[in-house]
TITORSE-370165 format. One record per residue (C-alpha): residue in one letter; x, y, z. Coordinates in steps of 0.05 Angstrom, whole numbers, plus 5000, padded with zeros to 4 digits. Example, Ala and Ser with C-alpha at 12.3 -4.5 7.8 and 13.67 -1.06 7.14 Angstrom:
// TITORSE-370165
a524649105156 s527349795143 
//
This chain:
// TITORSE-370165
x505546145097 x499745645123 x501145105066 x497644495100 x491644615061 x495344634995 x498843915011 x490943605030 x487443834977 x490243344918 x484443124872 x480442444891 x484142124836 x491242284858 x488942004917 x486041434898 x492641194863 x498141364911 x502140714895 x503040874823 x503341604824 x509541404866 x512340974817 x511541444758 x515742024800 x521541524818 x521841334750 x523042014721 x528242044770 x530641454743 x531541644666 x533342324640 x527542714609 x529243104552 x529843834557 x527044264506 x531444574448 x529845274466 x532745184542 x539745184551 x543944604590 x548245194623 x549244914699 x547845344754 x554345074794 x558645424736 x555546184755 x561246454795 x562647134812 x565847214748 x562546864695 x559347454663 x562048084657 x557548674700 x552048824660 x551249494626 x546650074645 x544950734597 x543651114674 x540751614639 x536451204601 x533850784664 x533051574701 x528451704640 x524151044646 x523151204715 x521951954722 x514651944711 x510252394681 x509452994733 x517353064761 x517253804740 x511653874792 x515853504848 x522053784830 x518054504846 x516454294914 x523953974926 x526454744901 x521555134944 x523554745003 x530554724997 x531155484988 x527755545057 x532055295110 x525555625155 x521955235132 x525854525137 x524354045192 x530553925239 x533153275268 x530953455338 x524153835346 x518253805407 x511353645390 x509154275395 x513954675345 x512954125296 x506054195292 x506654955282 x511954895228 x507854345194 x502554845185 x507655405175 x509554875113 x503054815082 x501155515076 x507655685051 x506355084992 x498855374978 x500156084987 x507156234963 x509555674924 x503055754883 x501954894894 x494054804908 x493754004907 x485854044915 x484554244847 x488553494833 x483853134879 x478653134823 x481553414765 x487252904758 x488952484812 x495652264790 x498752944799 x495153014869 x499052264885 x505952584855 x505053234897 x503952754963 x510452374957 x514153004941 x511553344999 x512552725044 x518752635025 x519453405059 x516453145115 x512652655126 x508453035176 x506553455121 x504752995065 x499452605124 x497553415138 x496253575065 x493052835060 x488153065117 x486153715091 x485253485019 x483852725005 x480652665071 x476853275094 x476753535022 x475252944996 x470252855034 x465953405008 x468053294935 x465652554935 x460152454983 x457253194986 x453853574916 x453854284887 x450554634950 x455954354987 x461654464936 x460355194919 x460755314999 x466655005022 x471954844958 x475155534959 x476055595029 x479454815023 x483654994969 x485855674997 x486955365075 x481855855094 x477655205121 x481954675141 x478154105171 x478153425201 x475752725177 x471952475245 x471251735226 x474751275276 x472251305345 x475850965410 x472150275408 x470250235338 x475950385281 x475349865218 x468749715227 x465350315206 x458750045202 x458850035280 x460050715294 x456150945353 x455851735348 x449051965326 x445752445279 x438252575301 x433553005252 x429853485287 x424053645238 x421354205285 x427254665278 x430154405207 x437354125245 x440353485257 x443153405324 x450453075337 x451252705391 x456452305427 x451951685466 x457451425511 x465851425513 x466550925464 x463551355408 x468651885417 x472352065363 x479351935364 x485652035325 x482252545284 x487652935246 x488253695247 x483353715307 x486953775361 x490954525347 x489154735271 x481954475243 x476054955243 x470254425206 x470453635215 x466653115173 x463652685221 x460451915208 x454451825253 x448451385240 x442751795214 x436351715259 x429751935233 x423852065295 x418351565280 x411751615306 x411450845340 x414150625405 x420750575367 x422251295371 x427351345318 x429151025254 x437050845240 x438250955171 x445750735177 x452851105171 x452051755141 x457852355137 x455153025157 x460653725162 x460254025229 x463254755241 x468054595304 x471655225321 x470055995306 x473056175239 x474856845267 x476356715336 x478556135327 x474555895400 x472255175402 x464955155387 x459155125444 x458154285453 x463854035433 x470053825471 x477153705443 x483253425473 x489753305446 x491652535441 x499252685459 x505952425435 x505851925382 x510651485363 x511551815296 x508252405257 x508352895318 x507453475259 x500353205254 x495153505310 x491652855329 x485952995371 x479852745406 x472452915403 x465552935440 x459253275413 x453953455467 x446753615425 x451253995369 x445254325319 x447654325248 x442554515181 x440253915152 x444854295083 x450254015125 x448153215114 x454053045058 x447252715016 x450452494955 x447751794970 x442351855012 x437952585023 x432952745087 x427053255063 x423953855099 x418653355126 x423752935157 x422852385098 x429051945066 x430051865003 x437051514953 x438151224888 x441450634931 x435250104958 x438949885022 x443850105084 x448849675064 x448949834987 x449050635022 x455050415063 x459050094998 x457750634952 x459851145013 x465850805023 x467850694955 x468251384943 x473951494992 x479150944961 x483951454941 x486151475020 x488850755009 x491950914940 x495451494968 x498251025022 x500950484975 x503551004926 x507051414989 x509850805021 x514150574957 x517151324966 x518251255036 x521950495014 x525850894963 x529251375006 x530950855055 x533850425002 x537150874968 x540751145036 x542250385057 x545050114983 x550550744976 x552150705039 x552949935038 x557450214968 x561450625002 x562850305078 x568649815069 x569549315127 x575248635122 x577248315062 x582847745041 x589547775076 x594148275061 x589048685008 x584949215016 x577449225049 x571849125002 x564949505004 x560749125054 x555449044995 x560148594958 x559148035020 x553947554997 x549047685069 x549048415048 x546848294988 x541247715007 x539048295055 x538848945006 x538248644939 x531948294936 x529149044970 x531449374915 x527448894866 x522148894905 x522549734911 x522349764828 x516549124831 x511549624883 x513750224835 x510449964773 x504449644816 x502750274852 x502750704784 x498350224754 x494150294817 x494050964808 x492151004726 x485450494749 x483950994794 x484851604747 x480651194711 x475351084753 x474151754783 x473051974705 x468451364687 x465551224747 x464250524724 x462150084773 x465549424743 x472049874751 x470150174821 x469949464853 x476949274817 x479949964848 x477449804913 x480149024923 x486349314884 x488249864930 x487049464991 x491048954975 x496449354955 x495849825016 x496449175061 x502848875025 x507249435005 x506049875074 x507149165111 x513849055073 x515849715079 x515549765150 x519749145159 x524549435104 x525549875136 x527849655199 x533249205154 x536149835123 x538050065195 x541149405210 x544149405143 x548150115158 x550549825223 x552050405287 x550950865237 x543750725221 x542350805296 x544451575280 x537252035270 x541052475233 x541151865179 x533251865183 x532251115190 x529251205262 x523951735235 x522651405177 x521850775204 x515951075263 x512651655222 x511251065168 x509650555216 x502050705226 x501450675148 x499349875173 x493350165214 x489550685183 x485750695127 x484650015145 x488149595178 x491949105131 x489748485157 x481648735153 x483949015080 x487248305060 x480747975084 x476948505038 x481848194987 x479747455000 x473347645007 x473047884933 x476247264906 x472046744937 x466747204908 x468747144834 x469946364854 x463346214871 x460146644804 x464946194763 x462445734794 x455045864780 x456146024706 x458546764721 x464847044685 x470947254735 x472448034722 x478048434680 x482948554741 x483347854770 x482647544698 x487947034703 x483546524750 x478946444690 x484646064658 x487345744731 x481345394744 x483944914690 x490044934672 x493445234741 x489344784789 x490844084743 x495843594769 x503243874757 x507043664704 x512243214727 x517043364673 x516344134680 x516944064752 x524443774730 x527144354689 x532344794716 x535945154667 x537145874676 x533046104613 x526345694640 x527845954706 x527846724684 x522646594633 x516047024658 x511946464634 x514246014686 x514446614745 x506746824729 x505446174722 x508345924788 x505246514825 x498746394791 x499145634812 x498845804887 x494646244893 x489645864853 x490645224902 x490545714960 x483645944933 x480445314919 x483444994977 x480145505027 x473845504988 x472944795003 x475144955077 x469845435090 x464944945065 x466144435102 x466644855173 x461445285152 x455944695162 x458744635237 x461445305256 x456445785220 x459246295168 x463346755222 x466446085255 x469345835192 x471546415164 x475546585233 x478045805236 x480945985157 x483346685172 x489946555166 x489546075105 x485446675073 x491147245094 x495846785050 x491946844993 x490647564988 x498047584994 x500247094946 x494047454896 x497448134908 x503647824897 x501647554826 x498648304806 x505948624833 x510048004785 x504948134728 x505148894727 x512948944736 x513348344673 x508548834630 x514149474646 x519049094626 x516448924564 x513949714555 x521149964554 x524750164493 x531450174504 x535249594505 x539849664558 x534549874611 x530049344583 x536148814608 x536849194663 x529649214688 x528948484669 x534248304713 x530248574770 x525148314757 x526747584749 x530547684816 x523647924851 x520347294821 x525846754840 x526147024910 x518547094923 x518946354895 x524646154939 x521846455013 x515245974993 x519345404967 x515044895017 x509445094986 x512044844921 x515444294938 x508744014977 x504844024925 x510443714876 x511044314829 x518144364833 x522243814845 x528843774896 x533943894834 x528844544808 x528144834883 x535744824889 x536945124824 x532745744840 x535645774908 x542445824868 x540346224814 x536946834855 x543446844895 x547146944832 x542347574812 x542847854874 x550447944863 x548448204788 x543948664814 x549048864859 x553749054800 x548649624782 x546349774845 x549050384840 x546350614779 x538450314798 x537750764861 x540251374830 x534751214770 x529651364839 x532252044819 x532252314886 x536952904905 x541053024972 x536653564992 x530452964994 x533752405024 x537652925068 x541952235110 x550052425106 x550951695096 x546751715045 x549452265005 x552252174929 x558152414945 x563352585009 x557852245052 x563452185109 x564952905105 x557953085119 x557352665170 x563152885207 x560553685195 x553053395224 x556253295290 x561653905286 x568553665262 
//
């Protein structure tokens, strides 16, 4: 956390009077301030071990509040899959054979199982997101498969084509009759889409555009379901229109056009365009990554995607949008639900692991006092500090990532533009921070399970590399946490000239008083357990920094701005401005798990819930303590007290461990590690290897 900025950026008048705002802290040291009657004086140094009995947990009750509303749907693919042992992915598999059997899986799913996702895409998006982490949690080849043929390729066509395109294609995407590629990355360019190099050239003489690949750079690369299985490919090339000056063509920017690549019958790669396979990957071998070069490929102009922009007979342009860049937005925008998908998958994939890492941490007994018996290595307190605030953190990205997914329910059926730009800074942010997390999670839960861990039978070695490139694509989380940063200092600045900040980031109306005044000095004092866990003070602490973070940097860029130009300044804040996407993201995460918790109606989930939730909050607070303590909004008797205090809820939450990762409601058949199992995991272990 970059918090030198937060420590320098005091208001002229605490500066001004250094001497006295000195004096006025020493003397609060000096004589007791009052606490309020509604806090209790309960001292942290009398929470031991057994101070409180082990709170109580209706399981079933917590199962319910977390099943979600289409498990019957999941729990279809789980059965269909687990009465198949053909069609189940072994431990030990080539590239090759996994490939075929990932396709062998998804035509099994569409064709016998009777599951067409496409008809989710648009109809109702949060089904489509629960089919994708119940077929990734099959494999996880086959939910970025099924991701590539519908949200991507199918997508595609859905979003940026119209009915021409629709009443040609959707059947044969549905059915797997057509299954295609989405050909937008290319070898030198990948997040910056805008400077794609492969071209689309009208020619008005014979009605076509013409596909080309300029140089080596514009080749497209990592394009999934190219290299064995696709037969069509959406491909991004910049539209150029023949002029009749010396400039020769016009470029009308980044357009998406469907180009046929192999024979639908024969199955032969098409005449001009070249394919290679780009080879063993470090994870998701079951997906056919390939490469490709177009040499003068002719398409019909019907095949331009022209929802947002249209080229006539004539060869003339037309769109509703007036410039390139408004083109590029609103062509974007329309493919978010890749980066919801991702966030929304990723908590799955952080479930599985933490549910495989917490029982067996329950059931693995290692030492213990003198002459007694060994204890569960989840009762030592380093266990805990490792797998405990991960389990919060788990149930904190659940709750986020179905919120994410309602707004964007929403917004595919309103298509409200106030709500499309809220989606889009939403999902990228929480695409950057949960897949980041997760992918060092995930590398603690093999730790965490010891020798054992190291085992791929116990999936942490898969897991851990199939979800790894969840960072990269779809954006790469640090460009997607700059699109983040971006979007605040945008709202700051329209406060800032009399504008109103929007519905989703609402709270910095209020922080730009309140949140970015001098803290309260007597506040900053209390430690008592019931201020600690009270949401008030968690939202409010989170809401705090990131407010400072985001004035601070605002008056950063300003000032480097006037030396190094716009580009120079915002590269000599970049890290300053990755902290406060995260620390935003972080506030959403805190405020959507504090709005659950309120939601639930029983009791004894509601306790248990909030228990988890005040441990995600006190150890968020704790790992950016400095930050606090710079800035003087918690004193040294508050930062210890929270440092005690999430300690002590990490050893409650431990005490229904247990019951929270079997409210993930995920079977044996899903999580599939022997050392993970719910029962006689030691016994299946032993079978795995043939005892």
């Amino acid at each position: 956390m970059d918090t030198s900025d937060l420590s320098s950026n005091r208001t002229a008048d605490d500066e001004s009077h250094p001497t006295a705002r000195r004096i006025q802290r020493l003397s609060l040291h000096l004589t007791p301030v009052p606490r309020p009657l509604d806090h209790t004086d309960v001292q942290l140094e009398t929470l031991t071990c057994a101070a409180r009995p082990k709170l109580n947990v209706d399981a079933n009750s917590l199962l319910v509040f977390m099943r979600g509303k289409h498990r019957d749907i999941q729990e279809k693919v789980f059965d269909f899959f687990n009465a198949r042992p053909d069609l189940q992915t072994p431990v030990e598999i080539s590239k090759e054979d996994h490939r075929e059997l990932c396709m062998r899986q998804l035509l099994a799913l569409v064709r016998e199982a009777g599951v067409r996702p496409f008809r989710y895409v648009a109809e109702d998006p949060s089904i489509y997101f629960a089919l994708l982490e119940a077929v990734g949690s099959v494999d996880m080849s086959l939910g970025i498969k099924m991701g590539v043929q519908y949200s991507l390729w199918g997508g595609s066509v859905l979003n940026l084509g119209t009915k021409k395109h629709k009443d040609k294609y959707c059947d044969g995407i549905d059915n797997l009759d057509y299954p295609g590629c989405f050909a937008m990355t290319e070898l030198h360019h990948g997040s910056n889409v805008q400077g794609l190099q492969t071209v689309a050239t009208f020619d008005p003489f014979t009605d076509e555009f013409i596909i080309d690949t300029p140089n080596d750079g514009a080749i497209k690369w990592w394009i999934g379901n190219a290299a064995v299985h696709g037969k069509f490919a959406t491909v991004f090339a910049k539209l150029m229109l023949p002029t009749h000056d010396t400039k020769g063509a016009s470029d009308m920017g980044v357009h998406a056009f469907i180009v046929p690549i192999r024979d639908l019958e024969t199955h032969q790669t098409l005449p001009g365009i070249e394919i290679h396979d780009c080879g063993h990957k470090v994870g998701l071998n079951g997906v056919d990554n390939g490469a490709l070069r177009f040499r003068s490929v002719r398409i019909p102009r019907d095949n331009l995607l022209n929802r947002f922009g249209d080229v006539s007979r004539d060869g003339k342009y037309t769109s509703s949008l007036p410039s390139i860049n408004k083109r590029f937005a609103a062509t974007l925008g329309e493919l978010v639900g890749g980066r919801v998908g991702l966030a929304y998958s990723s908590v799955s994939v952080l479930k599985v692991s933490v549910v495989i890492a917490v029982r067996y941490s329950l059931l693995r007994q290692q030492f213990g006092p003198a002459k007694q018996p060994e204890i569960s290595i989840l009762d030592y307190q380093s266990h805990q500090h490792k797998l405990m605030p991960m389990l919060a953190s788990t149930y904190a990205f659940h709750f986020a990532t179905l919120h994410l997914v309602d707004k964007y329910s929403e917004m595919k059926k309103s298509h409200d533009e106030q709500l499309v730009g809220d989606v889009h800074a939403l999902s990228a942010g929480l695409k950057a921070y949960v897949t980041s997390y997760t992918a060092k999670s995930l590398s603690v839960c093999r730790e965490a399970c010891g020798g054992h861990g190291y085992a791929a039978v116990n999936r942490f070695g898969s897991l851990r590399n199939d979800h790894d490139i969840f960072q990269t694509f779809e954006g790469d989380n640090t460009v997607l946490l700059q699109q983040v940063a971006g979007d605040l200092l945008k709202q700051y600045k329209e406060k800032f000239q009399g504008g109103t900040l929007t519905v989703t980031w609402n709270y910095l109306r209020e922080s730009m008083n309140s949140y970015l005044s001098q803290p309260n000095p007597v506040t900053a004092r209390w430690e008592s357990e019931d201020h600690l866990r009270d949401p008030k003070f968690q939202l409010d602490a989170f809401r705090y920094r990131t407010s400072r973070l985001l004035q601070s940097v605002a008056v950063r860029l300003n000032k480097h701005s006037k030396t190094l130009g716009s580009f120079g300044a915002w590269n000599r804040c970049l890290n300053h401005l990755l902290t406060l996407a995260e620390s935003h993201i972080e506030t959403v995460i805190l405020a959507k798990f504090i709005e659950s918790v309120k939601s639930c109606p029983d009791a004894s989930t509601r306790a248990a819930l909030k228990l988890v939730c005040d441990l995600y909050a006190l150890d968020r607070i704790w790992k950016d303590i400095g930050t606090y303590r710079n800035v003087d909004y918690v004193a040294p008797n508050k930062a210890k007290a929270i440092h005690k205090l999430a300690d002590y809820l990490s050893f409650q939450v431990r005490n229904i461990a247990r019951e929270l990762v079997d409210a993930f409601d995920l079977p044996d058949n899903v999580t599939r590690a022997p050392i993970g199992k719910q029962s006689e995991a030691y016994s299946q272990y032993m079978q795995y290897v043939g005892f």
